[in-house]
C-alpha positions in Angstrom: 87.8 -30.3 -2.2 87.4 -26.3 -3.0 85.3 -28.1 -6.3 82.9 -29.8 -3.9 82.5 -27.1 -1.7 81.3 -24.3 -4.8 79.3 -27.5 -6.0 77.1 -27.0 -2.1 75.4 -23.9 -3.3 73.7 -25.5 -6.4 72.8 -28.8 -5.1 71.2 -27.1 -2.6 69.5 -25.0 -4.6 68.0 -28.0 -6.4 66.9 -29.3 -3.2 65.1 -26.0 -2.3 63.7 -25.5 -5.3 63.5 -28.1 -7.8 62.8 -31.4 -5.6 60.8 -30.2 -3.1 58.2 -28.4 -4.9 58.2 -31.9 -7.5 58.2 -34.3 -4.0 54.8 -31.8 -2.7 53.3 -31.9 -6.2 53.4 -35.8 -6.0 52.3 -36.2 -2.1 49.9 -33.6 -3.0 48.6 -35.9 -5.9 48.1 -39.2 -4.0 47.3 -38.0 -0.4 44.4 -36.3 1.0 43.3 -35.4 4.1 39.9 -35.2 6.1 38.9 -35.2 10.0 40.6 -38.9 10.5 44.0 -38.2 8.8 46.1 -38.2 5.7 45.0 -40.8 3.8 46.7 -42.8 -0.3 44.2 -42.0 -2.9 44.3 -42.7 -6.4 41.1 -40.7 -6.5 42.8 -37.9 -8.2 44.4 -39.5 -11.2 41.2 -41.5 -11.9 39.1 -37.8 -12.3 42.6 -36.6 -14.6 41.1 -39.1 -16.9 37.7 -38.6 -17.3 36.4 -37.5 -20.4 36.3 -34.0 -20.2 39.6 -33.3 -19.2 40.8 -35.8 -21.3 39.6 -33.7 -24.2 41.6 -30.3 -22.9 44.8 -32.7 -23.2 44.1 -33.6 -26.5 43.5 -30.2 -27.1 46.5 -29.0 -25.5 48.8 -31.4 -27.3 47.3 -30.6 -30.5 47.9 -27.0 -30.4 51.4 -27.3 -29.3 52.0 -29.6 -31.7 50.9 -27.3 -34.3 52.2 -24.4 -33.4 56.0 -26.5 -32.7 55.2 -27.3 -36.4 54.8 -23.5 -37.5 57.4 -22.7 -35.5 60.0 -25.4 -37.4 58.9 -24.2 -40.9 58.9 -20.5 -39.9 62.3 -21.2 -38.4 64.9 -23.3 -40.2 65.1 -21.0 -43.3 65.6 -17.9 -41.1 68.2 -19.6 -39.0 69.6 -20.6 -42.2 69.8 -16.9 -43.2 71.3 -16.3 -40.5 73.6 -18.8 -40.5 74.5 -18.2 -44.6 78.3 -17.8 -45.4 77.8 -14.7 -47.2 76.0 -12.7 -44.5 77.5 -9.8 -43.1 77.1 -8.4 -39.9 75.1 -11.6 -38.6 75.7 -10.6 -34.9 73.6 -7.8 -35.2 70.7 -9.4 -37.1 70.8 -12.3 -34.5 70.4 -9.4 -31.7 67.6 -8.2 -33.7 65.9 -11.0 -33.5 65.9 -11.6 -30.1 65.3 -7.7 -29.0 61.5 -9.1 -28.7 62.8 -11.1 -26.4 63.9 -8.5 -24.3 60.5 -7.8 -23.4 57.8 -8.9 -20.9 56.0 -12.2 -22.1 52.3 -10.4 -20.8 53.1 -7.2 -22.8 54.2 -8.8 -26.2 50.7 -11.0 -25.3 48.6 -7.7 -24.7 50.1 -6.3 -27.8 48.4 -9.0 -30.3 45.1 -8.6 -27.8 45.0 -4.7 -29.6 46.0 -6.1 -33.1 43.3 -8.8 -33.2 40.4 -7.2 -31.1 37.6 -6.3 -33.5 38.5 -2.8 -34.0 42.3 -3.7 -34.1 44.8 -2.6 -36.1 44.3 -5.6 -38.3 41.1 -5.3 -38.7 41.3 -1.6 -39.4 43.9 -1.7 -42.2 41.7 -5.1 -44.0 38.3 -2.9 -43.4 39.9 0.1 -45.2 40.3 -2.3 -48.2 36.5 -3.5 -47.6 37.7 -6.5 -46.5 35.0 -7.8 -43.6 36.5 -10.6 -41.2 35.4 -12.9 -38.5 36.5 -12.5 -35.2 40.2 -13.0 -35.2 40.8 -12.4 -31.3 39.6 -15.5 -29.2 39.6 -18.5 -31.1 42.4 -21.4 -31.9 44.3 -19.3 -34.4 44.7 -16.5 -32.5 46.1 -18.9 -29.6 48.0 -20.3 -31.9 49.5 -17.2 -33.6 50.3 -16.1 -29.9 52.4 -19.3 -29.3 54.5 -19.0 -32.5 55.1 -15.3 -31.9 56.7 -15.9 -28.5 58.1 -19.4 -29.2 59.8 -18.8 -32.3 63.2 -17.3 -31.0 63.5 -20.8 -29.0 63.5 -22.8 -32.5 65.3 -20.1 -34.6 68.3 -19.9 -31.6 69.4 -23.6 -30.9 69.0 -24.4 -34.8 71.0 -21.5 -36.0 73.4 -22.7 -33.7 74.3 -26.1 -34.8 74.5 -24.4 -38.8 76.7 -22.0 -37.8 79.4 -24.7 -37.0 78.7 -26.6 -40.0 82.3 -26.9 -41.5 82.6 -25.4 -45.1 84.2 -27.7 -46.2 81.8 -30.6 -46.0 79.4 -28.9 -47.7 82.1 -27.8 -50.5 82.9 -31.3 -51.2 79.3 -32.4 -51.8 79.1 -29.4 -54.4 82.3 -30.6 -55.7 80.9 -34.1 -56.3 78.4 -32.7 -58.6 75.0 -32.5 -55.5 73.0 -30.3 -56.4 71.8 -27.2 -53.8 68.8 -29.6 -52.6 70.4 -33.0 -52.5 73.3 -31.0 -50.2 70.6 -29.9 -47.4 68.9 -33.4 -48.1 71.7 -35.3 -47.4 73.9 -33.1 -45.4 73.0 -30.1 -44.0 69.3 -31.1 -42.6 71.5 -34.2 -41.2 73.8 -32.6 -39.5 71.7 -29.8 -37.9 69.0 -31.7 -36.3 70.4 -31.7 -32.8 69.6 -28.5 -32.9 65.9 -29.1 -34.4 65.4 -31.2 -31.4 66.7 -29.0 -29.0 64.2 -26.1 -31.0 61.2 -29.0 -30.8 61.6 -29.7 -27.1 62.4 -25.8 -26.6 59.3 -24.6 -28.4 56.6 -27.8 -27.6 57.2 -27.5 -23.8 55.8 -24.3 -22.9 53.3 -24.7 -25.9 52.1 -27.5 -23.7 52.1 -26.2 -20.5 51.2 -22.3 -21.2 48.6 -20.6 -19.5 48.8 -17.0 -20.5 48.5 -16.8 -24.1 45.2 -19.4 -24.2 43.8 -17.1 -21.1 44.1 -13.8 -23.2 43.8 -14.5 -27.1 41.7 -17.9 -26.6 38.8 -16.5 -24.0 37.7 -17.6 -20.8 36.2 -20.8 -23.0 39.5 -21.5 -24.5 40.9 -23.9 -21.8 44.3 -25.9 -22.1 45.9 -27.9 -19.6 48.1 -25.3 -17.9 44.8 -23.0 -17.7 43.0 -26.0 -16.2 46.0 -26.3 -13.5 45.9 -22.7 -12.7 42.0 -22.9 -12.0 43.1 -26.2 -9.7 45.7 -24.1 -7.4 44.4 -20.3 -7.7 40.7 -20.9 -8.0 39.0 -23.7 -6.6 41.6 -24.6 -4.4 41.5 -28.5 -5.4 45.1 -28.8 -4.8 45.2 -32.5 -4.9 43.4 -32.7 -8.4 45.6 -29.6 -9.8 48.9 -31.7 -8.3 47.6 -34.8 -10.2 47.7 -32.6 -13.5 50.9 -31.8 -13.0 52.0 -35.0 -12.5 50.3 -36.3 -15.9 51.9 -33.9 -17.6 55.2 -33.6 -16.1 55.7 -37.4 -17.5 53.9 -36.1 -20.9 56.9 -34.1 -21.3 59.4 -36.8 -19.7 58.0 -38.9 -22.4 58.5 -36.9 -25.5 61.5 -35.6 -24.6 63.1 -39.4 -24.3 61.4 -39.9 -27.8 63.2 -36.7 -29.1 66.5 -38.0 -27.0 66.8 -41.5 -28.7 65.5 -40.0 -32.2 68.4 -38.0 -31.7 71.0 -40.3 -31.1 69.9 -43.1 -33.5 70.6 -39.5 -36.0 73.9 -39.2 -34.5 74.9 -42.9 -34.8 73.5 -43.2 -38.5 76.0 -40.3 -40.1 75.0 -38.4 -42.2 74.2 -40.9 -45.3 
């Protein structure tokens, strides 16, 4: 009984603010309302795919699928550091890596704005070389670079934690049966850690997806992605039932690839790790 009772405060928490703000996105999305009434509309959904905002999806998905991508590649060998035997103090090096972290997400953001504006930092240091560059502020890289800046704890963190629990002596015995170093992360140590690349995946490609902030102030007001495109619904024009139907569109987006990344998971887990 005292179980249930602790358990009231966090379902209704959920209530308050997990399904109804998802139950108004959705009645949001498929009602509208004029001088006779609330009236059922699919009027919303049908504009979400029309061509042009079709094309900030694809563009949306694409960039968070690259940057997941950097992210992965930049990740796994420094959670593998981490996560190395023969490491000392590891605790601190892990805190050191997440002291970014620590602060504000618009700061960090305003902090590449002055290192890739035209008379940045970057730009600077390469022209005292005579090294001329393009524009690096306000263009796909830059959005790009932003993402894997911020995102990159979220792959390094749930990654480095599955290694860390890798038992020794698994990978002693490969080493013992004559694997070499690359045939031992081929065939067991990339096996057994990728709950935790999933985990990094879903971690990283969901706010890569559905980010605003970082497309808004290293992409330019011409750089739209989706979750600028939804702000603009809400904040802007004040289309509330178009910016609902968005959200919707993506919200099952996400739903989707996370169930991919849930079975791809478990068919891992149910294969062992040969």
């Amino acid at each position: 009984m005292k179980k249930h009772l602790l358990a009231y405060p966090y379902g209704l928490w959920i209530v308050i603010f997990t399904i109804i703000p998802l139950a108004l996105i959705v009645f949001y999305s498929v009602f509208t309302t004029d001088a006779a009434g609330i009236h059922f509309t699919l009027e919303h959904f049908k504009r979400v795919f029309e061509p042009i905002y079709l094309s900030v999806f694809l563009r949306s998905i694409k960039i968070a699928a690259i940057s997941t991508m950097v992210c992965l590649i930049l990740g796994y060998p420094m959670a593998m550091i981490l996560a190395g035997k023969n490491l000392s103090k590891k605790s601190m090096l892990v805190v050191l890596f997440v002291i970014p972290m620590w602060m504000n997400f618009l700061a960090r953001t305003y902090a590449w704005m002055t290192l890739l504006e035209k008379n940045g930092l970057i730009a600077t240091a390469l022209g005292f070389f005579g090294i001329s560059v393009p524009s690096l502020l306000y263009t796909e890289n830059a959005v790009i670079l932003g993402m894997v800046y911020n995102f990159l704890p979220f792959m390094v963190l749930p990654i480095y934690s599955v290694l860390v629990k890798i038992d020794k002596a698994v990978l002693e015995a490969a080493e013992d049966l004559g694997a070499p170093p690359m045939t031992v992360f081929r065939r067991v140590i990339f096996p057994l850690s990728l709950p935790g690349v999933s985990s990094g995946v879903i971690m990283v490609f969901m706010p890569a997806l559905t980010t605003f902030v970082i497309s808004r102030l290293l992409g330019g007001a011409h750089f739209t992605l989706i979750g600028n495109l939804i702000e603009q619904q809400f904040l802007t024009t004040r289309d509330w039932g178009f910016g609902a139907a968005l959200s919707v569109v993506l919200m099952l987006m996400i739903m989707f690839s996370m169930g991919i990344a849930m079975r791809y998971e478990k068919e891992n887990e149910g294969g062992g790790l040969w």
